[in-house]
N, C-alpha and C positions, 0 to 999 in steps of 0.2 A: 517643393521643387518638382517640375514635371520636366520629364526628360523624351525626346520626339522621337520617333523610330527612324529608321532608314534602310537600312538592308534587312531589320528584324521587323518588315512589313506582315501583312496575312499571305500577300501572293511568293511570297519568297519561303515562305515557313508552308505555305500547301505543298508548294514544286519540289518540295524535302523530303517530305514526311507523308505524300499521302497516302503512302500505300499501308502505313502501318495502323491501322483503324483495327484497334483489339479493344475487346471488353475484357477487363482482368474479373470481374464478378463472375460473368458466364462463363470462363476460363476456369474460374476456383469452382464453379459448380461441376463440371464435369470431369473435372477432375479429382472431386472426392468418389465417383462410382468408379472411374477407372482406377486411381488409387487401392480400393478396397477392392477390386480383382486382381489386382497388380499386386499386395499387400498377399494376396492366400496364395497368388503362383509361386513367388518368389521363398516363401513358407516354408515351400515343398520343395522348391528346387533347393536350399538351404539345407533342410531336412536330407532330403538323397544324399548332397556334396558331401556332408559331414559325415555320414554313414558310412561312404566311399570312402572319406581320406583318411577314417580312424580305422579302417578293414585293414591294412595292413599291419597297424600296431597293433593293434588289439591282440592280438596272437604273441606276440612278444612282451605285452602287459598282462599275460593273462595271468599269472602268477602273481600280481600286486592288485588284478581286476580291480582298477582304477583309471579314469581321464582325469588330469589337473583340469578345475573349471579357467584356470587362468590359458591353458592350452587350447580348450574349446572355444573359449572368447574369443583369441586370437583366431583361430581357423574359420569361423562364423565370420569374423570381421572381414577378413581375408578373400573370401568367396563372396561379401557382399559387394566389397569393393570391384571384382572383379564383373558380378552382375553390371551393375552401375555403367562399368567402363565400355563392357560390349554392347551398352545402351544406346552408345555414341557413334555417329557414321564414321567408317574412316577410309580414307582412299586406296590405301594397299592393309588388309587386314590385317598383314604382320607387325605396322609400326603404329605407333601409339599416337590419341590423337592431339593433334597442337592447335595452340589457341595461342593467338595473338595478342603481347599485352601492347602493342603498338608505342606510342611513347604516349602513355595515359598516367594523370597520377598514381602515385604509390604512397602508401597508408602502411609505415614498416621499414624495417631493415630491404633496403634494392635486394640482397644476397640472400634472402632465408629460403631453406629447399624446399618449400609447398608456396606454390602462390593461388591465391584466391582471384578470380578475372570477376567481378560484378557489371552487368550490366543494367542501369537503374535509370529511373523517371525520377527528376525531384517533388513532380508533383503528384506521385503516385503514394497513396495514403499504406498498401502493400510495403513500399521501398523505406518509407518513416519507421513503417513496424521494425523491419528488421532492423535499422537504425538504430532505435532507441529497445528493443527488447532484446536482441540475439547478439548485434556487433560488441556490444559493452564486454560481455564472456569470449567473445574472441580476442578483441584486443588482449584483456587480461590473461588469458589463458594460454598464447600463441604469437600473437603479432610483436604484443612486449617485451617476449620470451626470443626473440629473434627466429623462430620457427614455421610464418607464416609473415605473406604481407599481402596487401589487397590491392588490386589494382580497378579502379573505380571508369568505367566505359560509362558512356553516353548511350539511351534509348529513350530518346523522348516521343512518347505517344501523343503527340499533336493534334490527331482527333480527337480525345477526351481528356486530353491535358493541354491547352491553350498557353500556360505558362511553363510549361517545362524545358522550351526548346531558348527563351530568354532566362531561367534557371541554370540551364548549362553553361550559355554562354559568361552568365555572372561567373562562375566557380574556375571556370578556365581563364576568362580574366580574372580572378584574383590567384591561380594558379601563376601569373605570368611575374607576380610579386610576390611569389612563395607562400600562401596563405588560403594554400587551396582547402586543408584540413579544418580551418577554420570557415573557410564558408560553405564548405559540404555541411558542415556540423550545423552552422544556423541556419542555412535553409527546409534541413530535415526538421530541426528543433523546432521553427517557425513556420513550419508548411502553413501551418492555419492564418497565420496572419497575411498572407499571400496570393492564397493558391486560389481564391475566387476573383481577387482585385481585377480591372484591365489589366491590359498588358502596359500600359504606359506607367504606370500607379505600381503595377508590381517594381518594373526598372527603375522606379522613384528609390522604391525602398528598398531594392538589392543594392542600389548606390549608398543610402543611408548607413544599412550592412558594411558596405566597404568602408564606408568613413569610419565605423565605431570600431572597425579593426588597425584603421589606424593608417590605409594604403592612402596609394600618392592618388589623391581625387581627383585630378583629372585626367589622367593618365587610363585610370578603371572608367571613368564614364566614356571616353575616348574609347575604349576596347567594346566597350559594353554598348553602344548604338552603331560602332561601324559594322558590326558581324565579323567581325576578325576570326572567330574560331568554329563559323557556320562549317565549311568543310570540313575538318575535325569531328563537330557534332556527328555530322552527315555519314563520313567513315566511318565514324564507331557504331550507328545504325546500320547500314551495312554490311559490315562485319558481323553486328550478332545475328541476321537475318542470315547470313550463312551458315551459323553456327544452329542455326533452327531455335535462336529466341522468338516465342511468341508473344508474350507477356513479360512484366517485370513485377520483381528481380528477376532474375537470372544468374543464376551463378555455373563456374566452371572450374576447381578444384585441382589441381596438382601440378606438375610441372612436363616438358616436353620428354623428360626420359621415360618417364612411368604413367605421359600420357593422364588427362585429363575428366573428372565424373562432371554430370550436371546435375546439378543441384535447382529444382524449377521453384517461383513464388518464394516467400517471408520464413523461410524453414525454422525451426526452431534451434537452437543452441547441440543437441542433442545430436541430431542431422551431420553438421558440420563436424562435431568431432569425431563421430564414428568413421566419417570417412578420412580425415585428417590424420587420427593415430592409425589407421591401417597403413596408408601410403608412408607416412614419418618410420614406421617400424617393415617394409617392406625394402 
């Protein structure tokens, strides 16, 4: 079954997207040197804070001269978190910064007090990692647990991802039949089968997708060649581009009281909790 384009043309997906022509390789490469200077300041500013915030008790323990290491954890945690957060621009320095979950899927309890904001490429082989290596331990550990939900934005890089921007559009229309967690799930699971095809051949099989889930098919191929959720896409590019996403993933970390960390690229599992139990126990 081949299915035709129409508003998901090339001239309608350039006038979208052209600004966003990022390399995530040459991205991750310069960002391992900045990282490891960033990794030895941050060492030290850690180093001083702690020093600082235990100089007042210290004197009052000095008779047990002992730190609980469960005390130190926390206060390390605490200060990292706060590194993290003045990472981020914010308009008036005193109020904490907010991130839009716009009305984008939710992966979770709507109510849990940490939201996780991702902005992802389906056809970015980065955004599959964190999919199948890092999300598995969150759901498990957090999301399932009512303590965390994800809220999944659109950043399709169009210069070097050709299918991502017909990728979105599948996942939103099968969001529109409640079954958006399931075709997030197989187009990360299946990037490979996909992610080189045309673009017409891809929209073959994201239709195929929909059928094997079971949605009403004409209804999703109807959504899936008119461009019904191109502005949507489009917004949610936008908005991370305000937020200073330059690559994917992208992640953004807490809720509007306590203000929001970035979390940049495929983090590992590790990443995310450290800052998640800090803000959950703040």
């Amino acid at each position: 079954m081949t299915i035709q384009l129409s508003i998901l043309d090339l001239d309608l997906i350039k006038m979208s997207l052209d600004d966003s022509e990022i390399n995530q390789n040459n991205n991750e490469k310069i960002s391992v040197k900045k990282s490891t200077f960033n990794g030895l300041l941050i060492g030290i500013i850690i180093l001083v804070g702690v020093t600082a915030f235990f100089a007042g008790s210290y004197t009052s323990n000095l008779n047990s001269n002992q730190i609980s290491v469960e005390d130190l954890d926390e206060a390390i945690a605490k200060l990292e978190l706060k590194l993290l957060q003045n990472q981020l621009p914010t308009k008036q320095a005193a109020e904490p910064v907010k991130i839009s979950i716009d009305n984008d899927p939710i992966i979770g309890n709507p109510d849990a007090p940490i939201t996780i904001v991702e902005f992802s490429d389906f056809q970015c082989p980065f955004c599959a990692r964190f999919h199948t290596q890092t999300l598995p331990s969150i759901l498990e550990e957090y999301i399932e647990q009512g303590k965390v939900k994800l809220v999944f934005r659109d950043f399709p890089i169009q210069s070097i991802h050709p299918n991502a921007l017909p990728a979105s559009v599948a996942a939103e229309c099968a969001n529109d039949q409640n079954k958006f967690r399931e075709m997030h799930d197989t187009l990360f699971e299946k990037q490979s089968e996909w992610n080189k095809l045309e673009t017409t051949e891809a929209l073959s099989l994201f239709s195929q997708y929909a059928s094997d889930m079971q949605l009403d098919q004409e209804i999703f191929d109807s959504c899936l060649t008119s461009g019904k959720h191109i502005s949507e896409i489009k917004k949610d590019l936008d908005d991370g581009k305000e937020y200073g996403v330059t690559g994917t993933p992208g992640f953004f970390v807490g809720n509007d009281q306590i203000g929001f960390v970035e979390l940049k690229g495929a983090q590992p599992f590790e990443s995310f909790k450290k800052v998640i139990d800090a803000q959950l126990n703040s």
